[in-house]
C-alpha positions as CSV (number, residue, x, y, z in Angstrom):
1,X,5.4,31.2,3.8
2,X,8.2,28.8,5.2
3,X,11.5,29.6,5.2
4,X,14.6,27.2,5.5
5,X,17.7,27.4,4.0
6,X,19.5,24.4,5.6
7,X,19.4,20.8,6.0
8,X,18.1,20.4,9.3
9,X,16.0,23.0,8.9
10,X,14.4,22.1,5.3
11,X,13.9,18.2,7.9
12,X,12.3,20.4,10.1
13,X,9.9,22.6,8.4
14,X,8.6,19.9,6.2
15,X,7.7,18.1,9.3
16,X,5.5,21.7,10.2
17,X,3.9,21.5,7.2
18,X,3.0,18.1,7.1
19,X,1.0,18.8,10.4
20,X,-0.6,22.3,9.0
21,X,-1.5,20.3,5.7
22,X,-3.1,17.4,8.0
23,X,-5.3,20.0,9.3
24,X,-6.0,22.4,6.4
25,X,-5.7,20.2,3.1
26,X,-6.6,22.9,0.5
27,X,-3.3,25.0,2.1
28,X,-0.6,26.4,-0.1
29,X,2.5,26.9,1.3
30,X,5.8,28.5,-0.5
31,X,9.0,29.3,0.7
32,X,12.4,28.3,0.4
33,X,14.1,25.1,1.6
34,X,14.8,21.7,0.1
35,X,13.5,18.1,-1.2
36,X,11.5,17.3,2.0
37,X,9.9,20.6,1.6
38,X,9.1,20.1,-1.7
39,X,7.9,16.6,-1.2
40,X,5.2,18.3,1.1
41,X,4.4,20.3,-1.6
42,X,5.9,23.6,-1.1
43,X,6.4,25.8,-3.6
44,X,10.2,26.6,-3.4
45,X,11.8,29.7,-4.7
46,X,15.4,28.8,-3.9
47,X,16.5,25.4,-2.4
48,X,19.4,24.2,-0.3
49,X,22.7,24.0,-2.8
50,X,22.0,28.5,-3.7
51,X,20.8,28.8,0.3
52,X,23.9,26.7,2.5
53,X,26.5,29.0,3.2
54,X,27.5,30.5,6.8
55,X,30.1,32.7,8.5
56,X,31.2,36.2,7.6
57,X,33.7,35.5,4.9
58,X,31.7,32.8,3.4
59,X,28.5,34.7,3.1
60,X,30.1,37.7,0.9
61,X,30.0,36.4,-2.7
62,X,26.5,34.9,-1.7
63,X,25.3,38.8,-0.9
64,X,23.7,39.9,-4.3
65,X,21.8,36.1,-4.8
66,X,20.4,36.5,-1.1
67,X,19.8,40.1,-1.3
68,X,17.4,39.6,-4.9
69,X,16.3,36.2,-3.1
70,X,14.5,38.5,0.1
71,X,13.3,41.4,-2.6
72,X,11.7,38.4,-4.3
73,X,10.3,37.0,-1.0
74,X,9.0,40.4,0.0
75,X,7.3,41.0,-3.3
76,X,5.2,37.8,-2.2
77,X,4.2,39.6,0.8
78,X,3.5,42.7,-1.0
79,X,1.1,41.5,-3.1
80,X,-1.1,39.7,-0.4
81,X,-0.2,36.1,-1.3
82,X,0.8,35.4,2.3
83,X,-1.4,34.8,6.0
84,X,1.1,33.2,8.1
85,X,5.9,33.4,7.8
86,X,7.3,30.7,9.8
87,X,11.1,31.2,9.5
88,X,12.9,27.8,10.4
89,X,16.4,28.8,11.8
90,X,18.7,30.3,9.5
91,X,18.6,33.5,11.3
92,X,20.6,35.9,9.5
93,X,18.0,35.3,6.3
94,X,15.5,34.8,7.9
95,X,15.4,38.2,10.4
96,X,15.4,40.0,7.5
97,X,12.0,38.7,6.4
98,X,10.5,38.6,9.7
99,X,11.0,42.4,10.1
100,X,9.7,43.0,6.6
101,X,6.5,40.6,7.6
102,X,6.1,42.0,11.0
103,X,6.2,45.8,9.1
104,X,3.6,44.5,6.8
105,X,1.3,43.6,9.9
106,X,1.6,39.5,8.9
107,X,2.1,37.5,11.8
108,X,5.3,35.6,12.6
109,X,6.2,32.5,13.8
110,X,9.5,32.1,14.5
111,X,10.5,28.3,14.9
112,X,14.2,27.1,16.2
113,X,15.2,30.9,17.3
114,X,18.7,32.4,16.5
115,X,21.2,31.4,19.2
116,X,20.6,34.5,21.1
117,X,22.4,32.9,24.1
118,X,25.5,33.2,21.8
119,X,25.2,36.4,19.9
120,X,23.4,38.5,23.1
121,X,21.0,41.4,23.7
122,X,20.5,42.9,19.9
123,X,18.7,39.8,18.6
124,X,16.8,39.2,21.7
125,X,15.2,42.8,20.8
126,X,14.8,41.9,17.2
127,X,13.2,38.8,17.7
128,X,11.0,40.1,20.4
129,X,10.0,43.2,17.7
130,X,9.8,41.2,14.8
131,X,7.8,38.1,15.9
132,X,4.3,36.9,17.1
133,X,5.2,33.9,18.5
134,X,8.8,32.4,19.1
135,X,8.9,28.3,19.4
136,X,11.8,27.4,21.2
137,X,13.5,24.1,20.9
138,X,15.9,24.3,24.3
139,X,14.5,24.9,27.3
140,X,17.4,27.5,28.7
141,X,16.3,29.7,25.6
142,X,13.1,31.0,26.9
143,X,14.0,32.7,30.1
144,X,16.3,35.7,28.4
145,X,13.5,35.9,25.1
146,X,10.7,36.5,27.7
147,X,12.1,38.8,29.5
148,X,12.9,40.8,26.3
149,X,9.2,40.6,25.8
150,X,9.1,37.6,22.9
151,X,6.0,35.6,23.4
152,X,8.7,32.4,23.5
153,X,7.0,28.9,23.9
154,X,9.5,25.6,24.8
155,X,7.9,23.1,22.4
156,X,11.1,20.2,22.7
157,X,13.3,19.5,20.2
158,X,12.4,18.3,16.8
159,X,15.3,15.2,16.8
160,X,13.1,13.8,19.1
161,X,10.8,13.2,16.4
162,X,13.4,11.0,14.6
163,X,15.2,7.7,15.3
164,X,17.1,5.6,13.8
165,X,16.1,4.4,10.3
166,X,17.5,1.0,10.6
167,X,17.4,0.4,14.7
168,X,19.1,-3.7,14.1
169,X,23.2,-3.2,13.7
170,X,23.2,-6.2,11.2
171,X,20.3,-5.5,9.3
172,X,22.5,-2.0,9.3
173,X,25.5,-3.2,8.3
174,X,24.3,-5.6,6.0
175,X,22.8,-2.7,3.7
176,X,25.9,-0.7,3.3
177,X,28.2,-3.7,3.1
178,X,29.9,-3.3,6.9
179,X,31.5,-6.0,9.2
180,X,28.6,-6.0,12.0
181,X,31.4,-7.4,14.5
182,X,34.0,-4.6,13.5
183,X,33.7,-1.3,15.6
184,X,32.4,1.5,13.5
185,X,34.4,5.4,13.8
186,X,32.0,7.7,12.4
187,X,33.0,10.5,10.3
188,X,30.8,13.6,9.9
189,X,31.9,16.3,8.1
190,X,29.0,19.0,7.8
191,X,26.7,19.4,4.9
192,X,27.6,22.7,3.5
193,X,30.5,22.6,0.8
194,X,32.2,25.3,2.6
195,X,32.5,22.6,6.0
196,X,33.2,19.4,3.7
197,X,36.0,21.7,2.3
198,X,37.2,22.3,5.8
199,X,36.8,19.3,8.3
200,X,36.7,15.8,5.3
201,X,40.5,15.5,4.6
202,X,41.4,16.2,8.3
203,X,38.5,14.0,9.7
204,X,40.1,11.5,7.1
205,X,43.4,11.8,7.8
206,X,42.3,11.1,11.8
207,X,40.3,8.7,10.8
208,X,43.3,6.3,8.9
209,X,45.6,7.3,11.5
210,X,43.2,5.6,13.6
211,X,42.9,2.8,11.2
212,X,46.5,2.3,11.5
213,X,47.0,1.7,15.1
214,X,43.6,-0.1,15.6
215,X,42.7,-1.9,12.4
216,X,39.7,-3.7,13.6
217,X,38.1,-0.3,13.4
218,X,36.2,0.6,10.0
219,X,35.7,4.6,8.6
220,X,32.3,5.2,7.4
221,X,31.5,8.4,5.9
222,X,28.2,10.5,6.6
223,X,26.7,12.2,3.6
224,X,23.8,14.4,4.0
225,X,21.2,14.2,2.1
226,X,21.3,17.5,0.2
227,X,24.9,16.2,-1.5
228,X,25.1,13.0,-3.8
229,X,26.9,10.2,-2.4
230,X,28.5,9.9,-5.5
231,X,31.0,12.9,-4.8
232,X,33.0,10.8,-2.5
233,X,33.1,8.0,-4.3
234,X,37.0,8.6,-5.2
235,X,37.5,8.4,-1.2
236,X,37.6,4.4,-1.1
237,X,35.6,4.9,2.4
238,X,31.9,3.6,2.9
239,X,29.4,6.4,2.5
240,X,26.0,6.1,3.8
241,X,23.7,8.9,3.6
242,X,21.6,8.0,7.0
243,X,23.6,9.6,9.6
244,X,21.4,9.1,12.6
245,X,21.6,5.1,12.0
246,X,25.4,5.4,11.3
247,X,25.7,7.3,14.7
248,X,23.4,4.8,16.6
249,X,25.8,1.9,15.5
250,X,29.2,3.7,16.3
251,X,31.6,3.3,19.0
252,X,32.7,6.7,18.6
253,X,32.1,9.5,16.1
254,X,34.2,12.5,15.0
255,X,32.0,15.3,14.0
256,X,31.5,19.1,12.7
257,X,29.8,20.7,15.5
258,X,26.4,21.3,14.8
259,X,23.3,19.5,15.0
260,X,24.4,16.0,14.2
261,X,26.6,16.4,17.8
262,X,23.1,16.2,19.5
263,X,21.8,13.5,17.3
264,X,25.2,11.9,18.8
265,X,24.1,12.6,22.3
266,X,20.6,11.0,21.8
267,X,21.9,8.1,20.5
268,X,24.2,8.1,23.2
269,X,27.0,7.6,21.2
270,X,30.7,9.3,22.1
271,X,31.6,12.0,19.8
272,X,34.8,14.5,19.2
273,X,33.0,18.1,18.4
274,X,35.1,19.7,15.9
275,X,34.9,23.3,14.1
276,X,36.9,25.0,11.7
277,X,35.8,28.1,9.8
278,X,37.4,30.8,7.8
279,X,40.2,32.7,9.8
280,X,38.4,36.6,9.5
281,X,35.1,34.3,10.1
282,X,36.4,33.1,13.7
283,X,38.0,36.0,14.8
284,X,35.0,38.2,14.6
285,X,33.1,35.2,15.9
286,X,35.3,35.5,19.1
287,X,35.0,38.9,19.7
288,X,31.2,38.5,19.8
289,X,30.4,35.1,21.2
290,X,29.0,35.5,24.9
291,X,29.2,31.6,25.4
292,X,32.4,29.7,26.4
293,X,31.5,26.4,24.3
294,X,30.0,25.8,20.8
295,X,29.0,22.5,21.2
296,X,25.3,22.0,21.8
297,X,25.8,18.8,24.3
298,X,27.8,20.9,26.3
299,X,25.6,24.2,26.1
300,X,22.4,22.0,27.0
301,X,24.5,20.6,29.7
302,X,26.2,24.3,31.0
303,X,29.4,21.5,31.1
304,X,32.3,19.6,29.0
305,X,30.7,16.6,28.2
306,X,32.1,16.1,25.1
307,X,35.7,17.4,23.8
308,X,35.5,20.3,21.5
309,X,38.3,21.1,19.3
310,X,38.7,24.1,17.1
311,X,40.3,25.8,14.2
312,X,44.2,24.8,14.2
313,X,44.1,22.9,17.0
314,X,41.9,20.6,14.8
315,X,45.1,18.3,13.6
316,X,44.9,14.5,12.1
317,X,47.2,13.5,15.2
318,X,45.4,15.0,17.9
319,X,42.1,13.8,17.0
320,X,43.0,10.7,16.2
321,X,44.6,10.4,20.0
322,X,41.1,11.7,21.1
323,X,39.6,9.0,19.2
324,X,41.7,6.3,20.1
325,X,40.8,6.6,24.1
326,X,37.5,6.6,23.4
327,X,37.7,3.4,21.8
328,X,38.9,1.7,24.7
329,X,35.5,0.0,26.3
330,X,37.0,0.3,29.8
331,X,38.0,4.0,29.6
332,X,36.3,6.1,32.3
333,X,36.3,9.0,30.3
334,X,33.7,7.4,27.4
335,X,32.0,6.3,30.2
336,X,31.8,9.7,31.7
337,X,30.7,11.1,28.6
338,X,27.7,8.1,27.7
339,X,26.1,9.4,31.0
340,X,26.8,13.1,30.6
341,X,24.9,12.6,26.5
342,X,22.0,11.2,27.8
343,X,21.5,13.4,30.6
344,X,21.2,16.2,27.9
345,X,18.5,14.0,26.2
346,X,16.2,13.8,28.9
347,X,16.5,17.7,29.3
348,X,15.2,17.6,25.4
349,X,11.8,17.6,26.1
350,X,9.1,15.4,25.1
351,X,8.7,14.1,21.4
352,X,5.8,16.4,19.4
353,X,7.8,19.3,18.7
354,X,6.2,19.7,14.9
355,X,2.8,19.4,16.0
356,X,3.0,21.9,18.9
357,X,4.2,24.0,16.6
358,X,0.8,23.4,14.1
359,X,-0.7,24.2,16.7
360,X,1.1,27.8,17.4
361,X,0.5,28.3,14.0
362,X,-3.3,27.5,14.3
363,X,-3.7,30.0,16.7
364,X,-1.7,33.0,15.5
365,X,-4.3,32.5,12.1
366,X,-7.8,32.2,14.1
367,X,-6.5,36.0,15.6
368,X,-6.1,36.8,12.2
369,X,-8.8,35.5,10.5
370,X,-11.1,34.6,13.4
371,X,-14.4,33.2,11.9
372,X,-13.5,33.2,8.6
373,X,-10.6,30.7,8.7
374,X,-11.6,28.1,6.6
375,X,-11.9,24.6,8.6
């Protein structure tokens, strides 16, 4: 059983079971997650658009679909259909069925952990309980997990995996009908509807304030790849739905913090880290947090490297200002920051992370199975 219930995730498990199905063929593998997952032939029993929702507020009229989602999920494990879970993130889900696997005496492989180092001591115990094996894709996780008693493994970060889709600018700009000599402000709003419904029209509004005091600089819109491009058609902005290539090609990009700040830093491009959530969401986020950034450039780097604006503070001016400084080639602070992003990628770890990962899994069934796993 694999669970994921977000983009990166659903990227990141498919990857998993690409390398488990390289080694056992006849495997069957179900889950939850989205089209990558199911184009490695997992057998999904809710995918991305029922699954994407986060923060406390948000999460609420979600409840009853999640809560018949796990009974569902746990029925799977009742009935003896299951050898091996590997939750993929998604922590506040995916706990939920780790307990229920660990209490069934399946063994649990845990890959990308909960942010522990954010939300302290009580999920450290739970995932230490509730787990087998933890695989940990940031080296500063593993310290606190093992010393709760989680067998935690470092086995670098899954972005490594990836590049760039289209590594020549014009060949780049050519495809999505871009000026190749015109500097490029990428905008990335999130993937959930809840963040597009939160950051786009402010990232926007930045983005043509920008326009309007440097017009040699062209928007270009990031659309993930669980949401059709289509739905932004009205914006009269280029959309292209390959983010990592759009943020190798960039001068600077303004994004919703999350994952697609560190594909930012590997591509070593500068970035503005933005977040704005539900009011209730935040404010019991702040009473909780135990880390003074959000970003994960600046948490892999224990430093501002890049700026990180939040909630209100998130306006079209101020951004756009941010922006605008960043733009300038001879400005010491992008400077600053292009050295600062790829010092956090060569903390990252060494490319592999999937198949390390196989290989956890590998060894967690040969306890179980021993002799009789099939080859």
């Amino acid at each position: 059983m694999v669970l994921a219930g977000e983009a990166s995730g659903d990227e990141h498990a498919a990857r998993v079971v690409a390398a488990l199905k390289a080694r056992w063929p006849r495997s069957r593998f179900l889950g939850i997650g989205g089209e990558r997952m199911k184009n490695e032939g997992v057998e999904l029993y809710a995918e991305l658009d029922g699954l994407a929702v986060m923060g406390l507020a948000e999460v609420i009229p979600r409840l009853p679909f999640l809560y018949r989602l796990s009974q569902r999920l746990v029925s799977l494990l009742d009935r003896g259909d299951v050898d091996l879970v590997i939750p993929v993130d998604y922590s506040g889900f995916n706990l939920r069925i780790a307990k229920a696997a660990h209490r069934r005496g399946l063994p649990v492989l845990y890959y990308i952990a909960p942010k522990v180092w954010a939300w302290g001591a009580c999920r450290v115990r739970k995932l230490a309980t509730y787990t087998n094996r933890l695989a940990l894709i940031f080296p500063f996780e593993v310290e606190a997990l093992v010393r709760a008693g989680a067998n935690a493994t470092f086995v670098g970060h899954p972005l490594l995996e990836t590049s760039a889709a289209e590594p020549d600018r014009r060949a780049f700009c050519r495809k999505w009908g871009l000026d190749a000599q015109r500097p490029i402000l990428a905008l990335l709003p999130g993937s959930r509807p809840q963040e597009l419904r939160r950051h786009l029209s402010i990232f926007l509004e930045a983005g043509h304030r920008v326009e309007d005091r440097s017009p040699e600089v062209q928007l270009v819109l990031a659309c993930a790849s669980s949401i059709s491009p289509s739905a932004f058609r009205a914006l009269a902005v280029p959309v292209v739905d390959d983010a990592r290539s759009l943020l190798a090609h960039s001068a600077v990009a303004l994004v919703k913090s999350g994952t697609s700040t560190l594909e930012a830093a590997l591509e070593g491009t500068p970035c503005v880290a933005v977040y704005r959530t539900h009011p209730i969401t935040y404010a019991v986020a702040r009473g909780l947090l135990q880390v003074d950034r959000i970003s994960l450039p600046n948490l892999i780097a224990g430093r501002d490297v890049v700026p990180e604006i939040l909630q209100n503070q998130a306006t079209p001016d101020r951004l756009a200002e941010l922006i605008l400084r960043l733009l300038e080639p001879d400005c010491t602070e992008r400077t600053d920051m292009i050295s600062g992003l790829l010092s956090v990628r060569a903390s990252l770890g060494e490319p592999g992370a999937s198949m390390r990962v196989a290989g956890l899994a590998e060894d967690l069934l040969k306890d179980a199975w021993g002799p009789r796993l099939p080859g």
